[in-house]
N, C-alpha and C positions, 0 to 999 in steps of 0.2 A: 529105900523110901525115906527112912532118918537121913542117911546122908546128904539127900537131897533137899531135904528139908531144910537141912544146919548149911546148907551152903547158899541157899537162897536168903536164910538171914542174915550169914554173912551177909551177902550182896548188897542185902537192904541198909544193915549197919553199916558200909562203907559209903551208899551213896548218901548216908545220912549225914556221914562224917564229912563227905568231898559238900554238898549245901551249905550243914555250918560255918565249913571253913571258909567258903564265900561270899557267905553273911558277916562272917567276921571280920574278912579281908577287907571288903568293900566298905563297911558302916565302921571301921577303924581305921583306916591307911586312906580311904579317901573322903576326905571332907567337900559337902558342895558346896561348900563357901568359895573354896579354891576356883571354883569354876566361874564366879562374878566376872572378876576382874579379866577372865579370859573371852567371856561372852559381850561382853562389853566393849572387847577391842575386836573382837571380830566384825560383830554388827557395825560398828564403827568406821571399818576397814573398807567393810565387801557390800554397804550401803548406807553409808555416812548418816544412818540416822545415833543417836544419840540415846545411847538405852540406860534407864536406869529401872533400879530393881531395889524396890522399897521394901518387899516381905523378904522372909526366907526363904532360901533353898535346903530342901530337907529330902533324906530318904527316907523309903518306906519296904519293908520287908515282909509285910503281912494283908492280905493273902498273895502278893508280888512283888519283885524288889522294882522300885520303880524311883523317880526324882520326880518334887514338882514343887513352884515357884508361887508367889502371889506379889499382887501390888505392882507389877510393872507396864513400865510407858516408854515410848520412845518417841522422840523430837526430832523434827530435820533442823538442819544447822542453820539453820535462816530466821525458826521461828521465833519471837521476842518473849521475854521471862514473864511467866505467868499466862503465857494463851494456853490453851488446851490441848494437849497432846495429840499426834499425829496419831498413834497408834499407843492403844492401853487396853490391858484385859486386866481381872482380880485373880485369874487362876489358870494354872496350865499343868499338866501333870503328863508326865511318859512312866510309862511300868514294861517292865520285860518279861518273859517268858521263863522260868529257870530250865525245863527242860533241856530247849537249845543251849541254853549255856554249858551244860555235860557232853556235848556235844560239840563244842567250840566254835558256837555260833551264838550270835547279839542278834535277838528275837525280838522285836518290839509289839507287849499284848496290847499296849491300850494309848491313844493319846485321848486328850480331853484338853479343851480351851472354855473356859465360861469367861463370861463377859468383856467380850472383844468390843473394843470402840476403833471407829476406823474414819478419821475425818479428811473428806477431798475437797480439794476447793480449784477453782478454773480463776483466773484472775480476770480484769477488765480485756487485758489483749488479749484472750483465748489459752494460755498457759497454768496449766495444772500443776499443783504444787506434790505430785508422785512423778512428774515427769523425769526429772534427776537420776529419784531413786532409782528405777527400772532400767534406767541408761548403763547406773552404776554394778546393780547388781547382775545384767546383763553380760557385763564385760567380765568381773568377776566370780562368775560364776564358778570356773574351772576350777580344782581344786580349793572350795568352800568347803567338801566333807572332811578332808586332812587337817585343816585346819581350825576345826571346830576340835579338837583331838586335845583335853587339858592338859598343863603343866605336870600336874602331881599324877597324871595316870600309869606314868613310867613309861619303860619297853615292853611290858607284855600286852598294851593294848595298839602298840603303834608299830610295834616288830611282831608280834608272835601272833602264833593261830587263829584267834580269833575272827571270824567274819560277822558279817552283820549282813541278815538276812531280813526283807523285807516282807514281811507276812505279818499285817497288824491286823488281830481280831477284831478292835474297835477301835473306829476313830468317831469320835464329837464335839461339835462345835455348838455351845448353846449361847444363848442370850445374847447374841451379837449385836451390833448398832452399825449400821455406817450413814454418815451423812456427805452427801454431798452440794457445794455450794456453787452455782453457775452464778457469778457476777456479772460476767457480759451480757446474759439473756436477764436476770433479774430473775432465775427461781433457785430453788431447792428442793432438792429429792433424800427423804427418810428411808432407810431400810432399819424395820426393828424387827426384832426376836427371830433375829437372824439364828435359824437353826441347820444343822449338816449331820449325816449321821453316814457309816458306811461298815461292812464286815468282811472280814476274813481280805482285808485290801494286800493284793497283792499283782505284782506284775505280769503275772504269767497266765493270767485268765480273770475274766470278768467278773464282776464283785457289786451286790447290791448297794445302791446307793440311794441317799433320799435328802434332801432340800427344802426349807421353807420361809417363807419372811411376809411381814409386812409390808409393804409400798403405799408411800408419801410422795404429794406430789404439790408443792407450794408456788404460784404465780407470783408470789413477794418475795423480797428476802426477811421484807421487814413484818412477818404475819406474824411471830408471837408478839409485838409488842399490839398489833390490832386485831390479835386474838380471832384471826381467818379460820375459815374452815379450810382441810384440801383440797384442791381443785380433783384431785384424783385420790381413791386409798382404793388398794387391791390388796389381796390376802394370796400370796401366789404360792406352790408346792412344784415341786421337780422331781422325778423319781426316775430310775431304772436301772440296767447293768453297765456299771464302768467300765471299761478295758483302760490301764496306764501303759506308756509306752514310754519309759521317761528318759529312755538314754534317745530315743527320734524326739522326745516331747510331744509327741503326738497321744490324746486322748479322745475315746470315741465311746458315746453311753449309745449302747445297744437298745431299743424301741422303750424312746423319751416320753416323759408323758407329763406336758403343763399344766398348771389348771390355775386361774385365776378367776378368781369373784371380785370382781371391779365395786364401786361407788364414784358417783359422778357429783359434786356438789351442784345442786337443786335438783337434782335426781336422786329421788327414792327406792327405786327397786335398783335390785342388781344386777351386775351384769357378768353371765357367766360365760367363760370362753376356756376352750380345750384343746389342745396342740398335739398331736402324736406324730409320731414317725418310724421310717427304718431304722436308720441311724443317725446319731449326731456326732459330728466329730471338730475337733479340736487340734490343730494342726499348727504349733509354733515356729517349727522348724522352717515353715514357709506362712505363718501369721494368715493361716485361710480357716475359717470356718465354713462347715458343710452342715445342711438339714438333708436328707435323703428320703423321697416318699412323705414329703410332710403333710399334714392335714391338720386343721384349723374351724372349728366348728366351735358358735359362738350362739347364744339364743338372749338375745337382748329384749327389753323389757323398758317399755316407756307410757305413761298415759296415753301419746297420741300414738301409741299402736297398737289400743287395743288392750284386753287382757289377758290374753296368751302372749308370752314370747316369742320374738321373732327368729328363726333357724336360719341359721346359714353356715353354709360349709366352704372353704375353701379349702383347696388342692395347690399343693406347691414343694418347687426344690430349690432350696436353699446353696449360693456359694456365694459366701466374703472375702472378699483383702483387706484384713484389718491393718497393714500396715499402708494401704492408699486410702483405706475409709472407703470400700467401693461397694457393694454385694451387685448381685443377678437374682434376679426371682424369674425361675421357666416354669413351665408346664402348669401357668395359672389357671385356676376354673374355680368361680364364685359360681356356686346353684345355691336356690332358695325357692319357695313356694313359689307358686304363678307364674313359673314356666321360668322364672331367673336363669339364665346362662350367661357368667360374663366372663370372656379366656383371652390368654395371651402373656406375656411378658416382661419384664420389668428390670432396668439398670439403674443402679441407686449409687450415687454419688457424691461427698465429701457428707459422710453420715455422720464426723464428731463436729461439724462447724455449720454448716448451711447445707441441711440435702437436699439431692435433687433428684429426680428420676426422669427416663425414657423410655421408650418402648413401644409396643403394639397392643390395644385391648380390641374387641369385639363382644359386641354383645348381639344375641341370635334374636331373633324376632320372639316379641311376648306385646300383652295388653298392660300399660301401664293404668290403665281406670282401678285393678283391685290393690296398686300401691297407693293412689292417689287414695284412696277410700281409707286406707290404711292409716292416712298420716294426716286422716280426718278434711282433708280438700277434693270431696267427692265433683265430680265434673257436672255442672250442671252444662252438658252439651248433647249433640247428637247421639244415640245407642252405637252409631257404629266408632264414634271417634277416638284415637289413642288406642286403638285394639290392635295395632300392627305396627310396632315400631321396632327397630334394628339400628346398629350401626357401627362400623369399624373404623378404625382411625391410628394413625400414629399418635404417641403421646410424649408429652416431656413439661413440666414445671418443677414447685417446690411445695413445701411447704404453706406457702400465701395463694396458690393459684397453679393453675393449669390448662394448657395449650393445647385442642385436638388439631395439628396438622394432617392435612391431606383427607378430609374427615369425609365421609358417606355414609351418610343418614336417609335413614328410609321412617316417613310419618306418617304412615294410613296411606293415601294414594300419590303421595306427592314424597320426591327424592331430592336431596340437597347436599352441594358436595362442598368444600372450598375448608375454609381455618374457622375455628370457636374457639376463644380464652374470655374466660372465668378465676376471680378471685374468691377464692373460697368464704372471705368476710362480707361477698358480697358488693365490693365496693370497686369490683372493675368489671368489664366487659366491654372484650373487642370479638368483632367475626368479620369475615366477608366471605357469603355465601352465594353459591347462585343454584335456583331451582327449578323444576321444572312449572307446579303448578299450584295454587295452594287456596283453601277452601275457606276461608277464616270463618266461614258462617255457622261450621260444623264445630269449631273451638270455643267460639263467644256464647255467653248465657243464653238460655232457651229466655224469648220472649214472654210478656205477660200480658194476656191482649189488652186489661185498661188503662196497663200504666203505657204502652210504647204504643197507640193508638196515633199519639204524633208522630213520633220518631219519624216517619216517611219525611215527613215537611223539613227536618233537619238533615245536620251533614251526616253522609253514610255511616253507620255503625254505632254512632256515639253515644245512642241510647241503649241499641245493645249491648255495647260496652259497660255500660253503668251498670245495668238492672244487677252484676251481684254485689256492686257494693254502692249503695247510691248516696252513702255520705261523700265520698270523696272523687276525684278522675281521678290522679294518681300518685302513686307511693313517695308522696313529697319526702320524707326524710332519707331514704335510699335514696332519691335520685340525685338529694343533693350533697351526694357524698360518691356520685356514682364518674368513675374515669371511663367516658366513652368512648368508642369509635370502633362506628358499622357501617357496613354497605351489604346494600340485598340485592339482588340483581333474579327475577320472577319472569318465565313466559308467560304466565297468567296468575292473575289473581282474581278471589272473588270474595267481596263483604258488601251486609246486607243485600243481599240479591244482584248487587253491579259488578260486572266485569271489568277489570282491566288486563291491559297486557301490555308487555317488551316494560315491565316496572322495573322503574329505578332506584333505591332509595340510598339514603347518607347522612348516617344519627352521628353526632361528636359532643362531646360534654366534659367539664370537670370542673372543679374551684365552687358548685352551685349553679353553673350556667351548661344546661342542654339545648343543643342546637339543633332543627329538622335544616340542614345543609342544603339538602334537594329532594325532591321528591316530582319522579316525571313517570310518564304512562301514556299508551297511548288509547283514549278514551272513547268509545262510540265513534268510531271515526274520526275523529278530534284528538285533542292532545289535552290532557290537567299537568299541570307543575303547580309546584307551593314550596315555597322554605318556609322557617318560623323559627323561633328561640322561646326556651322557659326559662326567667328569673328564678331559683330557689333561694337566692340569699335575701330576697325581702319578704317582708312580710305586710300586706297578702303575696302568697306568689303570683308574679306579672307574666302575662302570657302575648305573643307577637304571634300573627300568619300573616302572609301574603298569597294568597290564594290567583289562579290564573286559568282559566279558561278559553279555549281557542276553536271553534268552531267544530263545537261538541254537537252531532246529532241527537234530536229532543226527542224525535217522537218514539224512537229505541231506550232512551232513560228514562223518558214517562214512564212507557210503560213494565220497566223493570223495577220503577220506585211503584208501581201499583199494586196493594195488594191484591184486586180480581184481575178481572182477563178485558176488562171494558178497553174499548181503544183510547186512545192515546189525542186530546184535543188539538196539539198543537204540533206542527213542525216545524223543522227548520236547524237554525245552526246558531250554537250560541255561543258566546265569545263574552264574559268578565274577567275582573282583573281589582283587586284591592288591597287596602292594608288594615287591617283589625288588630285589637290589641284588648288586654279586658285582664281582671286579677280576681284573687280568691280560686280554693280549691272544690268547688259544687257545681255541677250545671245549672241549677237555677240560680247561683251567684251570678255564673260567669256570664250568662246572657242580660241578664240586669245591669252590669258592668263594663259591657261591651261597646267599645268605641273604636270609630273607624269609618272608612270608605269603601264605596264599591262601586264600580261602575260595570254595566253591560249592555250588552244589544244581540240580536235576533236577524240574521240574514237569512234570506230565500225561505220566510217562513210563511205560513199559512196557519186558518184556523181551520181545524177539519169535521166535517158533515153539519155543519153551519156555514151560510154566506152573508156574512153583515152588510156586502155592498148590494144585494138583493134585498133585504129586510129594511135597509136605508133609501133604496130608492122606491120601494114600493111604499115608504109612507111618503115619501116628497110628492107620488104620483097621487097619493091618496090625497095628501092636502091640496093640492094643483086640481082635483076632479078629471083626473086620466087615468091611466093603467098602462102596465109597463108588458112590452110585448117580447123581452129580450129571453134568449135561455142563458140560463145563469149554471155557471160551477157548483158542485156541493158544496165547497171548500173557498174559503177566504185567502184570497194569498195576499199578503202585505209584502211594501216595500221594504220598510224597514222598522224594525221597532229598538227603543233605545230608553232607557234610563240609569239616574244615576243618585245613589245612597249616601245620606250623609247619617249616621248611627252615633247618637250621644245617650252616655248611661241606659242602654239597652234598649232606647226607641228607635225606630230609622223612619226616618223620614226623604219623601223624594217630590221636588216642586217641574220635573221636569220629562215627566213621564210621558212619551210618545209612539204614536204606532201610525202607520202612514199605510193608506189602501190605496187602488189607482182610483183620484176623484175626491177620497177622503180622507182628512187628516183627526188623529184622534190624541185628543190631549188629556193629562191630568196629573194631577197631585194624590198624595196620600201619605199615612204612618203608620208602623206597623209597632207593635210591645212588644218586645220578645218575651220579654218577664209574664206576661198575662196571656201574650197568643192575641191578640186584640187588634185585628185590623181597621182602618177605616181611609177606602178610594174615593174618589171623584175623578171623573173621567166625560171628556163630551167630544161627540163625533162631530165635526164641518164637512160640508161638502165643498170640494175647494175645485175652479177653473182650469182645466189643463185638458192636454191633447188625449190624455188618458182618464177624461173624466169618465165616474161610472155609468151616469145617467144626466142627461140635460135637467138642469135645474136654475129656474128662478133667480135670477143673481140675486134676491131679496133674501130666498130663502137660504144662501149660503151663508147669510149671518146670522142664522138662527140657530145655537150648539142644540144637540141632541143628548143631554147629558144621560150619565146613568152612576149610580153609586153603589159601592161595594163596603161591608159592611159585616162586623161576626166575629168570630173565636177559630183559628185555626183549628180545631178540633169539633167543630160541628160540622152541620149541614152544608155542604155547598152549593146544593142546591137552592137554599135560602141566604145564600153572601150577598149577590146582585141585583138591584131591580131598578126600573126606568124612575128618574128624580123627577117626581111632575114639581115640586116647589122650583126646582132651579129652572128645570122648562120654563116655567109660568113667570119666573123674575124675566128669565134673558128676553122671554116675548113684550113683558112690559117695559122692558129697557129699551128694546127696538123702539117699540112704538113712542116709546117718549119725547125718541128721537127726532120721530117723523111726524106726530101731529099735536105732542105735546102732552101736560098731564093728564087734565082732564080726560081724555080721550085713553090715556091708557090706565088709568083705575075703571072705568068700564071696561076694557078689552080684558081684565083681571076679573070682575064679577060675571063676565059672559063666558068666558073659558073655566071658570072652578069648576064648575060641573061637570062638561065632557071631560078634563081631566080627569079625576078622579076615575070616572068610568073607562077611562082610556087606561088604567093600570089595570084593572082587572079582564078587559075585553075589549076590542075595540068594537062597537055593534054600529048599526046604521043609522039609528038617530045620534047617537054622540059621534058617531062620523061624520055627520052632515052638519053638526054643531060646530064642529071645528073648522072644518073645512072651509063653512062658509066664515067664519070667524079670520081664518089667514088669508081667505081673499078678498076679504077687505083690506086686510093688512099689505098683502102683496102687491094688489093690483093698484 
């Protein structure tokens, strides 16, 4: 037991003496000075950067024998004297292991880097100022460990025993900085407190590793001198098990785990997003990067969503070609509350210059009303509308916008297939679609019965239209920034209660000028077309239509602009045509404003369960002292009716208003306010001579008008619009008479008629009928 004792201190006294003597070897015989001037040509050599080394290099023997440097920078050869180093840290340290060394192996325990700077810069043409180096050191690679091998180390480290085994306990990187400069784009991205930590790194099995930095993200280059906020700061960490593979160069971190906490400038909350996977891998030897089984779950956080954050998960596999700039994203699947499902896949291409992607997306049927609520644009529409949408499409844009080809949309009951492109700022949009059928009455604002009480009397929809925003019609500043061109092509359509079908339509716009190209349909039996143009570049904005009507069945549009079930007064076939023009952005501007033409007319029409040419000839028969023995139609049919609008600063006025019965012709004038609703007609019936007259009359009394005036507020009574004009009665009878037996005679036939007029408006009875009566045959006879 002594013996064994005394030979174990032996042991220890000799390995005590084989240490010092390699303390002494090493911290006497080799100086690290010696190593400068060798480190300096190498970097030099094997990547033309320019190293110098301001501190010293020193070793350290306590509690490892280790070397480590301070104060060094290195420059690429291009840069000019006095810019800032390409690459500079203040400290870097290697320490070894002494065991291995009794062993004849170069053990490395520890590396350590504090404060790396690492500056990149892209020039105006797209060219990176590391591009060179990586070329260089590329090529060079091969035999870099030989020749890192100093002057003064002699043969026992370049011939003899010695190995150098890679098993480093700890490796750190703290306080890092790198900046990089995108000149061509006009930003800059920060990475600070760039930190990296890792243990027991070794090739032969995977090794804890861990990651983390600042991110900067600046839209200037020129933000510190105007003292910008970032557009972006994230706080991001990386962690898991490395595997090194370094003679394939292939590295793979075994179940990755991201995590960033975003900031958005003028966004206050954060935003937190988490990245996990199988594996990630790193693959030099063929410049491919891999995410395997990834996942991507993010819970954003904005006022208009509310006070909880929003969840979302995405599912995805990752493959790059870093040397084409290309990746693939497969087996996509976005879910999120309210039934979110959106899958499919993604090709992503020239990712360091302009990317672009293609692919397939699908999104499965869900109700968009609790996203719209979400993003505070709750739908003021139908309960059932926006509750069933879906739609799959190929894809492909960039960055500014995006293209759904081949696209099929499903929206509540109506399906729509063809192209939609969209700029992401907003500031384009092209489609051409065509659908089957679509309800627009179920999308536009819920009515409010006193403000759209008119609405009917105007053009379809345009009040529904307004009611949710009734400052403006529309998005002037978008539009006049908007690059259009649409076509819709509809088997039906339906706003405010009217149908159309086989619609056409053709929107184009840009520079501030939007165009309505065409707009056809075929209407009630009839046909509507219209073009028109919006002005955005002046101010007010100028608005053009040419509106067209072609033998549009009335008595089916009455009563679809009605809101009861009452019938429909009028039919027939109606046929206008005009040019309008008007400025400012309000509806009550723009009717105030409004100038223009219109002309129309009324074929094969009728008035219905009224017959004016019964109610006309049973007073001629009344004045005459006969009675009329004929049977009469319920229904008025007229030949033709016809006027024409001339509209100055929102009054219209028409001097030529006609409507023709068989027998009778009915004429008049009138103007209507748009601004106030304010009508006021004149209108007087003749009985005119012809093969078709409606009842034999008096050729006297064929020149006596029957007038009658209309008068009111679109929005009242209509029952109280129209009533028999005894004043212009009573003139045109004393004008006759003037004619035929002179004044005197007709200021009597005026004090003898005031009376049964008057009575004659509210009743016709049998003494003020017999007043009259006998009053026109004197007159007649």
């Amino acid at each position: 037991m002594k013996r064994l004792f005394q030979t174990l201190l032996a042991a220890i006294g000799v390995l005590g003496v084989v240490v010092a003597a390699a303390v002494v070897y090493v911290t006497t015989f080799l100086d690290p000075e010696d190593f400068k001037p060798r480190l300096v040509e190498v970097v030099r050599e094997h990547s033309g950067l320019e190293l110098s080394l301001d501190g010293p290099l020193s070793w350290s023997f306590y509690p490892r024998l280790g070397v480590s440097v301070k104060e060094a920078e290195g420059r690429l050869p291009e840069q000019q004297d006095g810019a800032p180093p390409f690459l500079a840290f203040t400290h870097a340290e290697v320490s070894l292991a002494f065991a291995p060394l009794l062993r004849g192996e170069i053990a490395i325990e520890g590396l350590m880097l504090d404060g790396m700077s690492l500056r990149l810069e892209r020039d105006e043409q797209g060219r990176g100022n590391w591009e060179a180096l990586l070329q260089r050191l590329d090529e060079r690679r091969e035999g870099a460990e030989s020749a890192l091998a100093p002057a003064s180390a002699g043969p026992s480290l370049e011939g003899g025993n010695l190995a150098v085994a890679l098993n480093i306990a700890s490796v750190q990187i703290r306080n890092g900085a790198v900046r990089y400069r995108d000149r061509a784009a006009g930003r800059e991205w920060l990475l600070e407190d760039v930190g990296l930590s890792g243990s027991n790194v070794n090739p032969q099995r995977a090794f804890p590793f861990r990651s983390s930095f600042r991110l900067k993200s600046y839209d200037r280059l020129d933000w510190r001198e105007l003292e910008r906020k970032p557009a972006l700061a994230s706080e991001i960490s990386l962690e898991g098990r490395m595997r090194l593979a370094l003679a394939e160069r292939r590295y793979v971190m075994e179940a990755p785990k991201l995590s960033a906490a975003t900031f958005f400038r003028g966004v206050e909350d954060r935003q937190q997003t988490d990245l996990t996977g199988q594996q990630l891998i790193l693959d030099l030897s063929q410049q491919r990067l891999q995410l395997q089984e990834g996942r991507l779950e993010a819970g954003l956080q904005h006022p208009d969503l509310g006070e909880d954050a929003l969840s979302l998960t995405l599912a995805l596999a990752l493959d790059a070609d870093l040397e084409q700039r290309t990746a693939q994203l497969r087996d996509l699947q976005l879910t999120g509350p309210d039934g979110l499902r959106l899958s499919g896949h993604l090709n992503l291409a020239d990712l360091d210059s302009a990317p672009s992607y293609s692919g397939q997306l699908s999104l499965a049927p869900l109700s968009l009303r609790p996203w719209l609520a979400r993003l505070g644009e709750a739908p003021s529409m139908a309960e059932g509308a926006l509750t069933d949408v879906a739609l799959t499409s190929p894809v492909r844009g960039d960055l500014e916008h995006v293209e759904l080809e081949g696209l099929t949309l499903v929206l509540d009951d109506s399906t729509f297939t063809g192209r939609l492109g969209m700029g992401f700022g907003g500031s384009l949009l092209n489609f051409e679609l065509q659908g089957d059928s679509l309800d627009l009455d179920r999308y536009l604002p819920a009515d409010t019965p006193a403000e759209q009480s008119a609405a009917r009397g105007g053009l379809p929809g345009i009040e529904r239209a307004l009611a949710s925003d009734p400052a403006s019609l529309v998005p002037a500043e978008w539009l006049a920034e908007l690059d259009l061109d649409g076509r819709l092509a509809l088997s039906r359509l339906r706003l405010n209660g009217l149908d159309f079908t086989e619609v056409g339509l053709v929107l184009s716009g840009g520079e501030g000028h939007q165009r309505l190209e065409r707009f056809e349909s075929a209407f009630y039996d009839g046909e509507l077309s219209a073009s028109g143009a919006l002005d955005l570049t002046r101010e007010p904005i100028r608005w053009q239509l040419e509106p067209n009507l072609s033998r549009v069945q009335l008595e089916p549009l009455i009563q679809a602009m009605t809101e009861d079930d009452s019938p429909a007064p009028l039919r027939g076939r109606l046929s206008l045509e005009g040019e309008l023009e008007s400025r400012e952005n309000a509806w009550s501007a723009l009717k105030r404003n409004l100038n223009g033409t219109l002309a129309g007319r009324i074929d094969e029409g009728a008035v219905l369960e009224a017959n004016v040419s019964q109610e006309l000839c049973t007073l001629a028969a009344f004045v005459e002292g006969r009675e009329t023995s004929r049977d009469w139609s319920a229904d008025t049919r007229f030949e033709r009716a016809e006027a024409s609008l001339r509209i100055r600063d929102g009054v219209a006025r028409s001097d030529d208003i006609l409507v023709t019965l068989p027998g009778i012709e009915m004429g008049g004038n009138g103007e209507l306010d748009l601004g106030s609703e304010h009508f006021d007609l004149r209108a007087a019936a003749r009985f005119v001579d012809g093969a078709d007259a409606a009842c034999p009359v008096n050729p006297r009394l064929q020149r006596v008008p029957l007038p009658v005036r209309c008068s009111g507020e679109l929005s009242g009574d209509s029952r109280e619009w129209c009533r028999f004009d005894r004043e212009a009665f009573q003139s045109s009878l004393a004008e006759l008479l003037r004619d035929e037996v002179g004044r005197r005679a007709s200021d009597e036939l005026e004090r003898r008629l005031e009376r049964p007029l008057e009575r004659l408006e509210e009743r016709m009875g049998n003494d003020a009928g017999r007043e009259l009566r006998d009053a026109l045959r004197g007159l007649l006879e």
